[in-house]
N, C-alpha and C positions, 0 to 999 in steps of 0.2 A: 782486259786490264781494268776498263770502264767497271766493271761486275766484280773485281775482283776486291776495288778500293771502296767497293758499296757494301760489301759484307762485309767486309775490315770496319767501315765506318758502324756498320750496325750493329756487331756481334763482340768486335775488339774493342774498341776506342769506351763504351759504356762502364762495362766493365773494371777498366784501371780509373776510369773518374769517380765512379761511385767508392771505389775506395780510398782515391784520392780528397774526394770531399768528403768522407767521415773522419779520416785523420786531419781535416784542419778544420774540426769542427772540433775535437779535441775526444774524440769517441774513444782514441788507442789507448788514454786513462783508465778507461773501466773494461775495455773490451781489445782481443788481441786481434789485430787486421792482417791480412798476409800482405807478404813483404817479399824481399829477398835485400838482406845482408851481404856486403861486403867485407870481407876476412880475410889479412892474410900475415906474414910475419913481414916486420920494418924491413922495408925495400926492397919488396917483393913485386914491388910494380902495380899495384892496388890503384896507383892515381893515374900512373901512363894508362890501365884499362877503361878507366873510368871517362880521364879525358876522350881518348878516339871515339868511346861511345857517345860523348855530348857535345862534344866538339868544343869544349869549354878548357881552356888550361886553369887545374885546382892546385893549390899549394905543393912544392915540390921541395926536396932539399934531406937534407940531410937528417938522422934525426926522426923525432914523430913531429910527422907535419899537419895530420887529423886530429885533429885535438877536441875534436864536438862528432857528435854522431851527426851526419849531412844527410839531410834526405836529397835525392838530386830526381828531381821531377821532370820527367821529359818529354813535349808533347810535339808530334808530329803536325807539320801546318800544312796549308796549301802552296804549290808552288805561286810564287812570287809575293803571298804574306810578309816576310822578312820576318828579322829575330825580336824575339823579346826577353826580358827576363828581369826577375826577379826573388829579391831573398826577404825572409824573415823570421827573428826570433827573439825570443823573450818577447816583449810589447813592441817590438823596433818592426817595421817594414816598410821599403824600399823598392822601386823600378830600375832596372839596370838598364843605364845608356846604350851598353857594347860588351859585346865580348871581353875586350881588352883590359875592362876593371871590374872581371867576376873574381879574379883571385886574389885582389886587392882588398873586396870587399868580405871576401871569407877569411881572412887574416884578420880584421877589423871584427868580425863578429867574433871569432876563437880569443880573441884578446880580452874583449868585452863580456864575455862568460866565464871564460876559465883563465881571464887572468895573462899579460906580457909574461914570457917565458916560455918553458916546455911544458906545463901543469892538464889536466884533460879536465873534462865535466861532462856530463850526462846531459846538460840541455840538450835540447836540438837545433841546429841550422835547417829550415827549408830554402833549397834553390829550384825555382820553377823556370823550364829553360822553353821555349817555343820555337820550331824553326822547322823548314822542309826538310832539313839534314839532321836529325836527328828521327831515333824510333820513339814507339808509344812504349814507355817503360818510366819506372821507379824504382831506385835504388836507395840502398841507406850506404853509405860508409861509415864504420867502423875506425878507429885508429889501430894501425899496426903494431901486432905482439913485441913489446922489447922485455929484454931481460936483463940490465944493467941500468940506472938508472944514473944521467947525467947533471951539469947544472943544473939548479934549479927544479929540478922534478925531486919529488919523497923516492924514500929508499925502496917504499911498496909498489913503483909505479907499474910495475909487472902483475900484478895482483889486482891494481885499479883498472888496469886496460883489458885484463880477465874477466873480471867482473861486467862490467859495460857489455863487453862482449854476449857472455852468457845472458845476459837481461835479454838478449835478443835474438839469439839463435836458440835459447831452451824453447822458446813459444810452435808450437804444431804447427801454427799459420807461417812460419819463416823459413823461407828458402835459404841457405846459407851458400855463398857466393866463394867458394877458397880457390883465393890468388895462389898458385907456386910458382916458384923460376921455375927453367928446364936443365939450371947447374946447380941445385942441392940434391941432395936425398931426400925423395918423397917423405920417407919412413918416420924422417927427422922434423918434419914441419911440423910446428906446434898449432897452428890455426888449423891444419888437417885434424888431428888430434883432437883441439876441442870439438869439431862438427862431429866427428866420431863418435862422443861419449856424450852425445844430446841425440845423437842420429846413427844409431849402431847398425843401422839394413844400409846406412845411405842414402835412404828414401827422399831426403829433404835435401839433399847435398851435390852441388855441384862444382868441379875441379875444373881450374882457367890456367892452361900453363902460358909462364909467361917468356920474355928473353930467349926464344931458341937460337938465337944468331951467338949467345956465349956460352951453348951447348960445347965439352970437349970432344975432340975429333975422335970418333970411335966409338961413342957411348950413344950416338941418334937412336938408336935401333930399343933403348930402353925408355927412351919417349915413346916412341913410337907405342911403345907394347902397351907405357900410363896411359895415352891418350885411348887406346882399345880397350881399357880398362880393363885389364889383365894382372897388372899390379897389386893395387888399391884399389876393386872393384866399387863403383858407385850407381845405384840406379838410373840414375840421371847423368852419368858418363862425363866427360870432360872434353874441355874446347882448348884450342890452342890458338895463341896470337902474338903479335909482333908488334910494339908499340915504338913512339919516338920515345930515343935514348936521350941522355944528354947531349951528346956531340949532335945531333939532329935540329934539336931544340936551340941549340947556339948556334946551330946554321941556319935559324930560322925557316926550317922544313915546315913547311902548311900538314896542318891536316888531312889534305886530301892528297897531298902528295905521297904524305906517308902512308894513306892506307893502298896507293896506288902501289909504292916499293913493297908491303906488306905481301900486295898478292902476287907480286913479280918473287919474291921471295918463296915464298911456297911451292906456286908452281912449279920455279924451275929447281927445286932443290930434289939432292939424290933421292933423301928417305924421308922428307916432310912431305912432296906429293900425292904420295898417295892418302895421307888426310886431306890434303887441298880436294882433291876429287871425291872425297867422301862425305866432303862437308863439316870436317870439325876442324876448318881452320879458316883463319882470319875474322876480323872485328865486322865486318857487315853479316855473317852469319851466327857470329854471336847473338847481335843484338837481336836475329832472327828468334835464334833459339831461348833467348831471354822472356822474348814479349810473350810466344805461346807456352813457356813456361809458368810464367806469369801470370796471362789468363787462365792454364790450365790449372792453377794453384784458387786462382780463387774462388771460382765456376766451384772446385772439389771442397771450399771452406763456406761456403755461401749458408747451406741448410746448417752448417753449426754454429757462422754469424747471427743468424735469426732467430734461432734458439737461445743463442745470447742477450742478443737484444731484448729479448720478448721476456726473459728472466729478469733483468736490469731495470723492465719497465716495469714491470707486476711489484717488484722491490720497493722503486721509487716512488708508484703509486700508493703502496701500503705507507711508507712515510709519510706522502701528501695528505692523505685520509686521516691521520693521526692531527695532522696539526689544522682540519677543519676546513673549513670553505673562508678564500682570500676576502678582502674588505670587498663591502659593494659597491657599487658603481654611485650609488646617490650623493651626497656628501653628507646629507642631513644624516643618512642611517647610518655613516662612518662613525659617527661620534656617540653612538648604543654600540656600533661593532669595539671602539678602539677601549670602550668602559670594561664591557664583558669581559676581552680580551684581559687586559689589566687585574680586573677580579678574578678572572679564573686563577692567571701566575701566582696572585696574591694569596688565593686558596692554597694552590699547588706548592708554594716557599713554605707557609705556616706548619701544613701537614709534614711536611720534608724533616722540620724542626723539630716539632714536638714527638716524630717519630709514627706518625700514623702512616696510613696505606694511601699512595695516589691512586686516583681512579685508573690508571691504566695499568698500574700493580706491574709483575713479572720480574720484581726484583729484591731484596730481604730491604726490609726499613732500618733507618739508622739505628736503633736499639741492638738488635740481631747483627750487624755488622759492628760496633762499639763495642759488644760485649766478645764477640772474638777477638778485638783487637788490645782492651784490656787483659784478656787470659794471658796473651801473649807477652806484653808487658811486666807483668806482675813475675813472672818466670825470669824476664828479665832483671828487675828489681829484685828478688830476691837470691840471686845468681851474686848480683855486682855489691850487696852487703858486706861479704863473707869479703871479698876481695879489695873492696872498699877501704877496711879495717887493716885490713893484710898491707894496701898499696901505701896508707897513709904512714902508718908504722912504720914501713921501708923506707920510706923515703924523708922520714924523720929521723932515722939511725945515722942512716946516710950524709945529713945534714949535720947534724953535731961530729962524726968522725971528718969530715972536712971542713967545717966553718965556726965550729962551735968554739968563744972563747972565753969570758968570767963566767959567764952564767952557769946556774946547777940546770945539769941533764935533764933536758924534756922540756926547757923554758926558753923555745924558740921564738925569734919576732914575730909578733902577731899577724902582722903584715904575709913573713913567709909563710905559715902558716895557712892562712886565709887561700895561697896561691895553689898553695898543695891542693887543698878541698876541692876549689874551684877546680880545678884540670882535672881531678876526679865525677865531679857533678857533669862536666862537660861530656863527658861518654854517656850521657845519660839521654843527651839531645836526641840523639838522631831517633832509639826506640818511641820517647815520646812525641816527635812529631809524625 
């Protein structure tokens, strides 16, 4: 066992750190990191899986309760370490006391991004969980697909939560995580759906059923076959698990209790046993099968991370090169550097002006771009003449058949007049700016 936690230390745990520490360095801006995404439709059980996995209760309730994409960071300690944790985002970060005020505190952060209400936003939450009861894994949550939009949320909120979505499941580097009950229709899940049409082999896709205890009597036997992936075939096949429900959660069921009923439930059930004994059931073999997921995903993304990066660098160094070698170190020769500096701009604005070529060229001088933009114009002008004449006249006729009283025909107030022109010249703004 001794052997077995020294290669896990040596081989695994590296691994999801080095990816963990180039996403809070802020690398996943320019560059795509592997992941695995959480996905599934509103109340599908997304946060019951999420919590048994971290042993953390996350927002629950009715409704979209994910309202920020969560990174939920999980680090396996040594026995008797204890817990730690902590969240942060935007500029804000925080150490969390306890357990007992992480779902307090992610309410407080989704309020503070996107806003009191149902509304979503693209920031990110990171929560960094530590503890001997939990695995070495990283997960993102996603908020769950709705298709009606209630208080407070826009009418497109179906669309907004699509979107988010896709920003994270299109990328090669991400595993996509699809939550389903085991009382819908596969066929019909729309989170299945999207990973579908980003991931047509399934290559990237992984199915979690959830709820089997609200399975209807008679129908096991078509789990059973999704779970063998038989149905909806997926490379990466499908897990099944049994979380706290509500009525558990107001009984104040522990987390360990529940995963203890979870595997009492499996085992001794007619037609879920035989996944129990094959391994695709319950949440401590999930998390199994997550983490060398996980590893195995990013080991397979490693040589096209570094390709990336080495692209990114060669890039930002040709930019570096461009704007010169920084001030030096002396302070005396700062003040010949901050001169230069100054005169060069000074050259480089004058030139810009008068139209000539900046030394680094690769681009048409203002003359060459002015004179296209005049051609354009002029088209314009001489377009809005013709119409001009036409719109004034109109709207001169117009004027005397409804307001016109002593005066001879055509000898409108000056004033009105004047108003007409102007609302004409005003169409003129937008070509010449």
């Amino acid at each position: 066992m001794n052997s077995l936690n020294q290669q896990y230390e040596e081989k695994v745990r590296p691994c999801i750190d080095l990816i963990d520490s180039l996403r809070s360095l802020g690398v996943e801006k320019d560059l795509a990191l592997p992941a695995i995404a959480v996905i599934g439709d509103q109340s599908s059980g997304k946060s019951s899986v999420l919590e048994a996995l971290s042993g953390v209760a996350l927002p629950r309730g009715s409704g979209i309760v994910t309202r920020c994409p969560l990174e939920l960071k999980m680090k396996r300690r040594k026995e008797g370490e204890g817990w730690y944790g902590k969240i942060s985002y935007l500029d804000f970060e925080e150490e969390l006391k306890d357990l007992a005020g992480v779902e307090k505190k992610i309410r407080e952060a989704q309020n503070k991004i996107a806003g009191p209400g149902s509304g979503i936003s693209h920031e990110l939450i990171s929560l960094e969980i530590a503890s001997p009861d939990v695995p070495d894994l990283t997960l993102i949550d996603l908020p769950g697909i709705t298709r009606v939009a209630v208080k407070g949320q826009k009418g497109n909120i179906e669309n907004q939560i699509k979107s988010l979505i896709q920003r994270f499941i299109t990328k090669q580097e991400t595993i996509s995580l699809v939550v389903v009950p085991c009382n819908v229709d596969i066929a019909t899940t729309e989170a299945l759906k999207m990973a579908q049409e980003v991931d047509p082999e399934g290559e990237r896709t992984l199915g979690i059923m959830t709820k089997p205890d609200l399975v209807d009597k008679g129908t096991e036997d078509s789990v059973v076959q999704i779970v063998h992936n038989e149905v909806f075939p997926l490379k990466k096949g499908y897990m099944i698990v049994k979380c706290r429900g509500q009525k558990e959660i107001k009984d104040k069921v522990s987390l360990t209790e529940a995963l203890e009923r979870e595997e009492a439930f499996f085992s001794e059930h007619a037609y879920f046993k035989t996944l129990y004994d094959e391994g695709h059931a319950t949440v401590p073999k999930l998390a199994e099968k997550l983490t060398l997921e996980l590893v195995h995903h990013i080991k397979r993304s490693l040589p096209r991370l570094e390709e990336q990066i080495e692209k990114k660098l060669k890039t930002t160094q040709a930019n570096l090169d461009k704007c010169g070698h920084g001030p030096p170190p002396d302070a005396t020769d700062r003040i010949g550097y901050l001169i230069d500096r100054v005169t060069a701009f000074t050259k480089d604005a004058t030139s810009l002006a008068t139209g000539e070529e900046l030394e680094f060229g690769g681009r048409p001088n203002i003359f060459s771009i002015l004179r296209k933009e005049f051609a354009a114009w002029k088209d314009v002008i001489e377009d809005s003449g013709v119409n001009f004449h036409r719109n004034i006249e109109k709207e001169v006729n117009q004027y005397e058949r409804k307001y016109r009283g002593r005066e001879l025909p055509g000898f409108i107030n000056y004033k009105t007049f004047e108003g007409m022109v102007k609302e004409q010249i005003k169409q003129l703004e937008g070509p010449a700016y």
